[in-house]
N, CA and C atoms as an extended XYZ file, in Angstrom:
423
Properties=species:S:1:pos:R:3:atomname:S:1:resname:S:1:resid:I:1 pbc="F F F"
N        62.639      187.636       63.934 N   UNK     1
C        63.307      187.365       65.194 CA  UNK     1
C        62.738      188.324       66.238 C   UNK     1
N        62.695      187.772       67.259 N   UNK     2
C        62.185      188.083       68.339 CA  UNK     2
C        62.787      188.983       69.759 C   UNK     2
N        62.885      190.243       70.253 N   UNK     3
C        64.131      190.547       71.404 CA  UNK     3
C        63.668      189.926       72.536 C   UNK     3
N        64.208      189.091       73.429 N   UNK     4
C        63.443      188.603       74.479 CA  UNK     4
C        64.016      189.857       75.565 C   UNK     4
N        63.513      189.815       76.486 N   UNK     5
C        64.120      190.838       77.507 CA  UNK     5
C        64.830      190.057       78.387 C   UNK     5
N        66.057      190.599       78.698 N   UNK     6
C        67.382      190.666       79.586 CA  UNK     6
C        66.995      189.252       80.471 C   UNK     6
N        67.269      188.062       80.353 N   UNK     7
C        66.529      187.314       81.176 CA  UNK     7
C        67.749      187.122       82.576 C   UNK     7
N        68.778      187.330       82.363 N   UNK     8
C        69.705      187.885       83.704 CA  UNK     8
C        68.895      188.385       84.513 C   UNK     8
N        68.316      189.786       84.114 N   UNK     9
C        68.074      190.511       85.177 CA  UNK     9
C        66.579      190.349       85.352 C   UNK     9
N        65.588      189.666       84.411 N   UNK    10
C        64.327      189.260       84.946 CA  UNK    10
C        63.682      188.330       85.781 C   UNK    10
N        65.039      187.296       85.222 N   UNK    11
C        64.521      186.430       86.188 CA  UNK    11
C        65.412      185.873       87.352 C   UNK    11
N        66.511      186.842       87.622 N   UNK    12
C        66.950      186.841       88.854 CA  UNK    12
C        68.146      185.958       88.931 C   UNK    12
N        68.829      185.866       87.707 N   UNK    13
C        69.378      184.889       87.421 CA  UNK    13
C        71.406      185.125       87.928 C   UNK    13
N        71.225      185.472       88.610 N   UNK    14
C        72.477      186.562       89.665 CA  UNK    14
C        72.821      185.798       90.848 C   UNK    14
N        73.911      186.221       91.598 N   UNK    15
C        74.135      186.202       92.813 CA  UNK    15
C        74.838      186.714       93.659 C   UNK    15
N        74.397      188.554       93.224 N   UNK    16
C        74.720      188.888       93.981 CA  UNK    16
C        75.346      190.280       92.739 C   UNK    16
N        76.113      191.178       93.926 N   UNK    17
C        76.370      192.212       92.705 CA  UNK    17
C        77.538      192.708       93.594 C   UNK    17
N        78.361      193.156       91.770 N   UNK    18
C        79.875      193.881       92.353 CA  UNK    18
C        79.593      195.213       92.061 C   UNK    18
N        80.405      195.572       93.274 N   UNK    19
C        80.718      197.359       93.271 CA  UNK    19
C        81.724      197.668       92.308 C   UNK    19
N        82.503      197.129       92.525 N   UNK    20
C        83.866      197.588       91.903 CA  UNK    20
C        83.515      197.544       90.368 C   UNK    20
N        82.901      196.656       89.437 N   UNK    21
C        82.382      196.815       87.857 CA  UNK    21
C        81.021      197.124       87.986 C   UNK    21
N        80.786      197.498       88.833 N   UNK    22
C        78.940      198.596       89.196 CA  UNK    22
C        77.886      196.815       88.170 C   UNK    22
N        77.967      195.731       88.199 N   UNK    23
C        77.047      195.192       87.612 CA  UNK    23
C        76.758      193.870       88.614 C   UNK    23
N        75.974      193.219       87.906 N   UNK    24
C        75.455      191.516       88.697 CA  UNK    24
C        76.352      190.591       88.919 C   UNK    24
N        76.443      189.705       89.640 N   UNK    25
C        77.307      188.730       89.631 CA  UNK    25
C        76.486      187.179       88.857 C   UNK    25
N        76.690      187.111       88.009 N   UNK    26
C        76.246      186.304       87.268 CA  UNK    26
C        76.118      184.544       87.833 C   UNK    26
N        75.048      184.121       88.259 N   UNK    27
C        75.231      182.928       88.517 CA  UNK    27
C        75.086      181.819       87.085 C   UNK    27
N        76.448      181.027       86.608 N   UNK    28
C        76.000      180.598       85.602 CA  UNK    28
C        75.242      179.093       85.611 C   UNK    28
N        75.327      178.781       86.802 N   UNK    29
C        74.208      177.469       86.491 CA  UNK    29
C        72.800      177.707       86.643 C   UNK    29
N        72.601      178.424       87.130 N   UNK    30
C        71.347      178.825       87.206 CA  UNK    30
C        70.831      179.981       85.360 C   UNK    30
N        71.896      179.951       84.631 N   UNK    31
C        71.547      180.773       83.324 CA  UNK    31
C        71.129      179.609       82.383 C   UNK    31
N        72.375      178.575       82.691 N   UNK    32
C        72.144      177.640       82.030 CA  UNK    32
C        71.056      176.405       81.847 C   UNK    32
N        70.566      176.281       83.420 N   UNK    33
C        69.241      175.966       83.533 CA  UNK    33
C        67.863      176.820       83.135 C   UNK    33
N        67.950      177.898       83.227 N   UNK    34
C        66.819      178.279       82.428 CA  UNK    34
C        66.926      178.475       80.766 C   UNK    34
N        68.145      178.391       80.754 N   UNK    35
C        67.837      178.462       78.819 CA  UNK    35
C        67.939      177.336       78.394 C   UNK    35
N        68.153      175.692       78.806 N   UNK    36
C        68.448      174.643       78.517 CA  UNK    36
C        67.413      174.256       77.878 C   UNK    36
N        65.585      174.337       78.015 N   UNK    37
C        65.184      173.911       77.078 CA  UNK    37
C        64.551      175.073       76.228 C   UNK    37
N        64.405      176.157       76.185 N   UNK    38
C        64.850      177.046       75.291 CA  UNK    38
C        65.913      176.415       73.768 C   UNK    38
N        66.853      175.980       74.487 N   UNK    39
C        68.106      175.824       73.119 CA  UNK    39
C        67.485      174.728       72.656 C   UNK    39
N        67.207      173.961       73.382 N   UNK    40
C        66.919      172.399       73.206 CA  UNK    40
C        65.646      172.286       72.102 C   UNK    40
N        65.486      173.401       71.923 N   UNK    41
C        64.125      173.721       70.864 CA  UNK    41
C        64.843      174.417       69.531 C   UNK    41
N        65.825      174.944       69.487 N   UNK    42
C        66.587      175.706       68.999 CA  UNK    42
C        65.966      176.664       68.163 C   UNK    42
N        66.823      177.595       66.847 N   UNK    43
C        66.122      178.559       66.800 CA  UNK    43
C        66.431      179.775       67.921 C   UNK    43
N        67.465      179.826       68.334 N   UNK    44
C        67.770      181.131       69.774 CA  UNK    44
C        68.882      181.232       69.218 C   UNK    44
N        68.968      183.114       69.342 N   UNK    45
C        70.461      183.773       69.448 CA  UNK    45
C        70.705      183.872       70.693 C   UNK    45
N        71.898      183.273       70.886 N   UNK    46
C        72.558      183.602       72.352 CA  UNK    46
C        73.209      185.662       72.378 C   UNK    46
N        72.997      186.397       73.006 N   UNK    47
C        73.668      187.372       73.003 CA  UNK    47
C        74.411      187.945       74.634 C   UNK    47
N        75.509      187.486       74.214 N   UNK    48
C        76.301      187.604       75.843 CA  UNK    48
C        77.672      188.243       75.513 C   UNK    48
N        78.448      188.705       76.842 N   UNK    49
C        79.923      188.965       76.639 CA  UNK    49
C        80.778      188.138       77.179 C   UNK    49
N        80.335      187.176       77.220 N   UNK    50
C        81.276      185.557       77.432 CA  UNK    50
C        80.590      184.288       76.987 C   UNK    50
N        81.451      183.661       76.676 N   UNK    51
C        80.618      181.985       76.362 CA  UNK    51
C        80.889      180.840       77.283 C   UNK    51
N        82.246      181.155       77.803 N   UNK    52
C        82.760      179.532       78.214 CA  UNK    52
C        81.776      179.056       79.385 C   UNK    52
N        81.150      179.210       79.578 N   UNK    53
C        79.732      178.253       80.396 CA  UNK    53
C        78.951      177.936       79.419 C   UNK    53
N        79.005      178.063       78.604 N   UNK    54
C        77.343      177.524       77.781 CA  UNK    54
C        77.978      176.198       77.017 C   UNK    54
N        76.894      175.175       77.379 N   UNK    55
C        77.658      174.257       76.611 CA  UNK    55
C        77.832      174.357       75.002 C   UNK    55
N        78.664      173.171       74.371 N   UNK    56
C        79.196      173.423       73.559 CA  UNK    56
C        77.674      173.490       72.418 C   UNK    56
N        77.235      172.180       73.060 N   UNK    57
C        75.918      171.817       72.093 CA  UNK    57
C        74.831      172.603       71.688 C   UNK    57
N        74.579      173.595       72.343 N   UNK    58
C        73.773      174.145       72.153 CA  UNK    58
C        74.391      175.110       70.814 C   UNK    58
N        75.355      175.330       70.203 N   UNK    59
C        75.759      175.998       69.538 CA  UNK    59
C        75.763      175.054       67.568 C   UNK    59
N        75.666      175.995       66.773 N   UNK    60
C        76.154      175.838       65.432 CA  UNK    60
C        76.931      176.778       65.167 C   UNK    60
N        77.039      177.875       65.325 N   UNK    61
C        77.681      179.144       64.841 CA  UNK    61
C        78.184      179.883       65.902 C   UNK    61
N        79.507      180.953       66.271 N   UNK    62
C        79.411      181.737       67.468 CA  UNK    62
C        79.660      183.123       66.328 C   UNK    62
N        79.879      184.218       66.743 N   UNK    63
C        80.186      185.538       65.937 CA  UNK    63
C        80.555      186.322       67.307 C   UNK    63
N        81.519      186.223       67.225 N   UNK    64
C        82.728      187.370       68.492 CA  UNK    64
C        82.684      188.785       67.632 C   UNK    64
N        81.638      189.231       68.263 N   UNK    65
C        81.510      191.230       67.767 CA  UNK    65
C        82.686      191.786       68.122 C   UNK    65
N        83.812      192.231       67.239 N   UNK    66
C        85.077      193.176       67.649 CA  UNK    66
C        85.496      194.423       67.423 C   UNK    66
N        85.468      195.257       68.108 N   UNK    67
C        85.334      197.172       68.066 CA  UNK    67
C        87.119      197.377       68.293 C   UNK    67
N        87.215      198.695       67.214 N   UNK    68
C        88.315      198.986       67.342 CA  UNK    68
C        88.322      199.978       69.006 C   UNK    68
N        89.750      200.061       69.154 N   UNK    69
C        89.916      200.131       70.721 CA  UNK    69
C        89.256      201.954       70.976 C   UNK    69
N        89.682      203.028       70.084 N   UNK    70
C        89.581      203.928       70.376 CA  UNK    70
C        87.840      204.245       70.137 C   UNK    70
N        87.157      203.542       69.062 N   UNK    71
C        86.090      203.177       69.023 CA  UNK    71
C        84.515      203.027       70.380 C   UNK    71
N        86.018      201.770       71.015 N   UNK    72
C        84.978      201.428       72.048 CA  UNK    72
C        84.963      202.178       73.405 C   UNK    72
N        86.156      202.473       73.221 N   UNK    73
C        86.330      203.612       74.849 CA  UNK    73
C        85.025      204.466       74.630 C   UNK    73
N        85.383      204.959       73.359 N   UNK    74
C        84.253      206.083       73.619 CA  UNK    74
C        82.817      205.692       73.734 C   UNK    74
N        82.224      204.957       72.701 N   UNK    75
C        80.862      204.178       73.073 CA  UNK    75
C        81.199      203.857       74.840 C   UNK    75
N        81.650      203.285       75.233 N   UNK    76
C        81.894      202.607       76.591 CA  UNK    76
C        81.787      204.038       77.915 C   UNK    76
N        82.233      204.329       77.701 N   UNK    77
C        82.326      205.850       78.252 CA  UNK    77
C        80.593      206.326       77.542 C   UNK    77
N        80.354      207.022       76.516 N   UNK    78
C        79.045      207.269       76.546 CA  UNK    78
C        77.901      206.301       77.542 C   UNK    78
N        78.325      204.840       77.569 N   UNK    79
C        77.093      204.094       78.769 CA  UNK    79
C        77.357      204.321       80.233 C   UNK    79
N        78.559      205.176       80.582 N   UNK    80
C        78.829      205.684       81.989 CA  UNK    80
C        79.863      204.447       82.293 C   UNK    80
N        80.783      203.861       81.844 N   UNK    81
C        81.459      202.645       81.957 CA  UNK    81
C        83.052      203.640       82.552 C   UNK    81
N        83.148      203.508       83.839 N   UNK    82
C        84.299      204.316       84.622 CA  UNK    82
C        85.237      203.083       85.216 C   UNK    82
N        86.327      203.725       85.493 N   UNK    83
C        87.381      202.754       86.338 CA  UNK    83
C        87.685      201.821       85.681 C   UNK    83
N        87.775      200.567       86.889 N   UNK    84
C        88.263      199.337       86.676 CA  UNK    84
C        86.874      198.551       85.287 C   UNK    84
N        85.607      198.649       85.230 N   UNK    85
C        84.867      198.341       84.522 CA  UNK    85
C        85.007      198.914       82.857 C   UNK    85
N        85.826      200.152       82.794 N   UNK    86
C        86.146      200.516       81.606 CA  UNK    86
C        87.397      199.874       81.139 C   UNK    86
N        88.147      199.819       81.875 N   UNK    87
C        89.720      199.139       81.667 CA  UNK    87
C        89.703      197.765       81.456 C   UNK    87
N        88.572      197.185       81.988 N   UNK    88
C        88.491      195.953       81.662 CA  UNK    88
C        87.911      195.322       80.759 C   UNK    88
N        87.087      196.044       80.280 N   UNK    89
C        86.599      195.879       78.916 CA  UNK    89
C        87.543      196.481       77.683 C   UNK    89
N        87.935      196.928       77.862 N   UNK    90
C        89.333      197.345       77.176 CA  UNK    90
C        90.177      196.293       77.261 C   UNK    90
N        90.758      196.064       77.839 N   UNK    91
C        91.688      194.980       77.980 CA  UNK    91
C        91.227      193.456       77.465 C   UNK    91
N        89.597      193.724       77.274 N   UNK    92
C        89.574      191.927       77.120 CA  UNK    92
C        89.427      192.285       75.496 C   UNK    92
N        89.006      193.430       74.977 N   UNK    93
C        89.278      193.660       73.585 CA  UNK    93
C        90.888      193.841       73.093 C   UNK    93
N        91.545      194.263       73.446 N   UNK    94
C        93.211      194.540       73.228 CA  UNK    94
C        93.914      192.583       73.163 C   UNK    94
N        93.294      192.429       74.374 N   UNK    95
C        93.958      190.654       74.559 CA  UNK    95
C        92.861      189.842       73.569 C   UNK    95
N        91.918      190.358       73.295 N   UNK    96
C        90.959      188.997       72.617 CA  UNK    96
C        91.036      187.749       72.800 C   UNK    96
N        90.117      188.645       74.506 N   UNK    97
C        90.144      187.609       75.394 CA  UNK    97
C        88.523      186.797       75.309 C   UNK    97
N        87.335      187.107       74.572 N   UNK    98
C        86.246      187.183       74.344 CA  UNK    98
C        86.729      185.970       73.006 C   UNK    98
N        86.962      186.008       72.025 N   UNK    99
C        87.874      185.596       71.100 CA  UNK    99
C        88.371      184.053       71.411 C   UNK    99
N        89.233      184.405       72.196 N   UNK   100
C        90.194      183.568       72.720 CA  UNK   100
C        89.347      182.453       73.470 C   UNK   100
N        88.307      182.497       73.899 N   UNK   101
C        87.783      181.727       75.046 CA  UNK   101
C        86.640      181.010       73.910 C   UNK   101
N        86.715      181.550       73.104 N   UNK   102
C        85.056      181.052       72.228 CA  UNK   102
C        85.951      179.752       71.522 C   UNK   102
N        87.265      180.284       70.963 N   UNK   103
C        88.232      178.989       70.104 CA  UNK   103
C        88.589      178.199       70.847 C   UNK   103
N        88.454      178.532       72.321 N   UNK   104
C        88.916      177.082       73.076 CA  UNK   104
C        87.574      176.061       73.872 C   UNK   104
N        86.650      177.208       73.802 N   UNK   105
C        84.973      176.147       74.398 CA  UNK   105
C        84.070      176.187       73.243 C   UNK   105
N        84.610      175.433       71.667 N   UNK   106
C        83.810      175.414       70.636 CA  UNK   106
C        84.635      175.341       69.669 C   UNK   106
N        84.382      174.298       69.022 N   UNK   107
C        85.226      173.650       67.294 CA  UNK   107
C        85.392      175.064       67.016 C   UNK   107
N        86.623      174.939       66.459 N   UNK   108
C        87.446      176.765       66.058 CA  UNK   108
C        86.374      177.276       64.399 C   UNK   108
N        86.369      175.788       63.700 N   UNK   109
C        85.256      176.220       62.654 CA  UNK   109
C        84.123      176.871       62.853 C   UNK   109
N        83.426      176.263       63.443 N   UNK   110
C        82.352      177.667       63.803 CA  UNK   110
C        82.207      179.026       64.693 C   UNK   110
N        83.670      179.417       64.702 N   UNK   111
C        83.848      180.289       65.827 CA  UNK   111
C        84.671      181.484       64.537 C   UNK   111
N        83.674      182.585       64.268 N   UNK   112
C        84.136      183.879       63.421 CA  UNK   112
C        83.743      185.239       64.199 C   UNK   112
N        84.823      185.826       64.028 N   UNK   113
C        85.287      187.327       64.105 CA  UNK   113
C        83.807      188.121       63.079 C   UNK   113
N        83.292      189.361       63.898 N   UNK   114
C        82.789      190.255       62.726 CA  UNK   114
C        82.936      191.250       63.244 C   UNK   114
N        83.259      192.705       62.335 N   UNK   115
C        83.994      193.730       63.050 CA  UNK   115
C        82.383      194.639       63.863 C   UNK   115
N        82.586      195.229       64.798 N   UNK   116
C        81.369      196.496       65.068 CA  UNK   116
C        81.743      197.656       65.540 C   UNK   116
N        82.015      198.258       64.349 N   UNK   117
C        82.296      199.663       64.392 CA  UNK   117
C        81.256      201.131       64.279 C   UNK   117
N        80.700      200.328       63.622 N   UNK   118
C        79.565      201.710       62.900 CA  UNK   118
C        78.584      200.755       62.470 C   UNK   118
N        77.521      201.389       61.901 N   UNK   119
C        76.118      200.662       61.613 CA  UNK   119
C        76.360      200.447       60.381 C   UNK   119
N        77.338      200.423       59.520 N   UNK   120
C        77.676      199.647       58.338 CA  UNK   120
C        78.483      198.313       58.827 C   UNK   120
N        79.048      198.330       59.651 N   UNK   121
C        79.222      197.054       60.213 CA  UNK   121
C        77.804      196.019       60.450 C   UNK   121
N        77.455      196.383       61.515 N   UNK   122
C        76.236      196.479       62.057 CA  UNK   122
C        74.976      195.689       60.920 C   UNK   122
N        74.337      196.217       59.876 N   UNK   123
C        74.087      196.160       58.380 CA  UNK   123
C        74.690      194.609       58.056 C   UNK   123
N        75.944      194.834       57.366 N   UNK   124
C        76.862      193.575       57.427 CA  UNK   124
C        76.642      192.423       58.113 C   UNK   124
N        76.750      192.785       58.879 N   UNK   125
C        77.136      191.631       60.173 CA  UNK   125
C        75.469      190.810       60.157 C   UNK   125
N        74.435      191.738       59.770 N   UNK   126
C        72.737      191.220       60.117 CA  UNK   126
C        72.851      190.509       58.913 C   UNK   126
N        73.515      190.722       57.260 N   UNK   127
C        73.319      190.325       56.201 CA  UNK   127
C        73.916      188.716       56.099 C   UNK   127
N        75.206      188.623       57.264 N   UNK   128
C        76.363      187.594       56.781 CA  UNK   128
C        75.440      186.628       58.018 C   UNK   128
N        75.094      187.104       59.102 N   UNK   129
C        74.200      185.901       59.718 CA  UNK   129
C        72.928      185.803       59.130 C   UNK   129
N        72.592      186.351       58.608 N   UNK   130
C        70.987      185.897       58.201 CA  UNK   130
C        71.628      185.272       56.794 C   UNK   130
N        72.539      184.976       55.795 N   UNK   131
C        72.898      184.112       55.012 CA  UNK   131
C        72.918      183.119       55.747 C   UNK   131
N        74.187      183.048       56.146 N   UNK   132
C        74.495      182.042       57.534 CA  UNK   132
C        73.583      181.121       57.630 C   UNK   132
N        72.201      181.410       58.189 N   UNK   133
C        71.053      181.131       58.942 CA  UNK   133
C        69.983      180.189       57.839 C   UNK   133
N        70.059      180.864       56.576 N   UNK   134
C        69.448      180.553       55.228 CA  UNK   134
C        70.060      179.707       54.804 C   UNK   134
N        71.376      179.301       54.705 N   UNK   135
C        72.323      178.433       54.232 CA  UNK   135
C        71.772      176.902       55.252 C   UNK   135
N        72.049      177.017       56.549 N   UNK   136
C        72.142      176.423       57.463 CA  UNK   136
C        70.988      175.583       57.016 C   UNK   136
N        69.676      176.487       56.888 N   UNK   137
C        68.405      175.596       57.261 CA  UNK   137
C        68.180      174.899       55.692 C   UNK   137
N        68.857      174.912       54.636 N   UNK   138
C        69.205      174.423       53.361 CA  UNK   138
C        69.776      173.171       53.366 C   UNK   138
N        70.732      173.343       54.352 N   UNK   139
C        71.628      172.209       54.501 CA  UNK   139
C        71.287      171.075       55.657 C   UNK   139
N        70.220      171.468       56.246 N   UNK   140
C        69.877      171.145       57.512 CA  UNK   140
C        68.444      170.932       57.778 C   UNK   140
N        67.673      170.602       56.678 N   UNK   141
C        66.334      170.294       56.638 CA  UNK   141
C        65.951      169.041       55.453 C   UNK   141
C-alpha cells in the first residue's frame, strides 16, 4: 500500500479556512470529484475524520478509529490542538459522533469500531484489515 499525500491540501481542495479550529474549510464536492475515479478503480483506503459526504458506493468496509478520552486529549494537545478545536474533537469522541454518522451513511454491517490507543492497537487494527482485505479478495474474485 501506497501513502498518497494529503490531497485536501494539494490539490486545493478547500474553501476557504477557519480561525476559530485553526484548519481548511473543506469543500466536499469538489473532494468527491477528484477521488470519484480513483474509487471507481478501487483498491483505495479512504482516511478521513468524517464520512457522510462520500458516497455510499464507493465503500465495502468503514473502521471508525476510537481513542480513549484521556488518551486523546493528550495526543491532541501534543499536535498543538487548543480551544474550541480541542473540545471539539473531544466531544465528537465522548458523543460518537464519527461513529454515529458512519451507521447512518452506510449498511451498519460494514461499519466496525477498532480501538487506537497505543501501537498495539495500531499492530491489531493493520492485522484485522489486512485479513479483512485477504478475505474480501477470496470472496470477491
Amino acid at each position: 500500500m501506497m501513502k498518497q499525500p494529503n490531497i485536501l491540501l494539494t490539490g486545493e481542495l478547500y474553501e476557504g479556512y477557519d480561525e476559530e479550529y485553526q484548519c481548511p474549510i473543506l469543500d466536499e464536492d469538489r473532494v468527491v470529484d477528484e477521488l470519484e475515479d480513483k474509487m471507481t478503480d478501487g483498491g483505495v483506503i479512504v482516511d478521513y475524520h468524517g464520512c457522510d459526504f462520500f458516497p455510499e458506493r464507493w465503500f465495502h468496509i468503514v473502521f471508525v478509529l476510537r481513542t480513549d478520552n484521556s488518551i486523546l486529549y493528550d495526543r491532541l494537545e501534543r499536535r498543538g490542538y487548543k480551544g474550541k478545536k480541542l473540545q471539539g474533537n473531544l466531544d465528537c469522541e465522548i458523543f460518537q459522533t464519527i461513529y454515529e454518522e458512519a451507521m447512518e451513511s452506510y449498511k451498519k454491517e460494514i461499519v466496525h469500531q477498532l480501538p487506537s490507543n497505543d501501537p498495539d492497537d495500531l499492530e491489531q487494527n493493520l492485522d484485522q484489515i489486512i485479513q479483512w482485505i485477504q478475505q474480501w479478495m477470496v470472496d470477491n474474485n
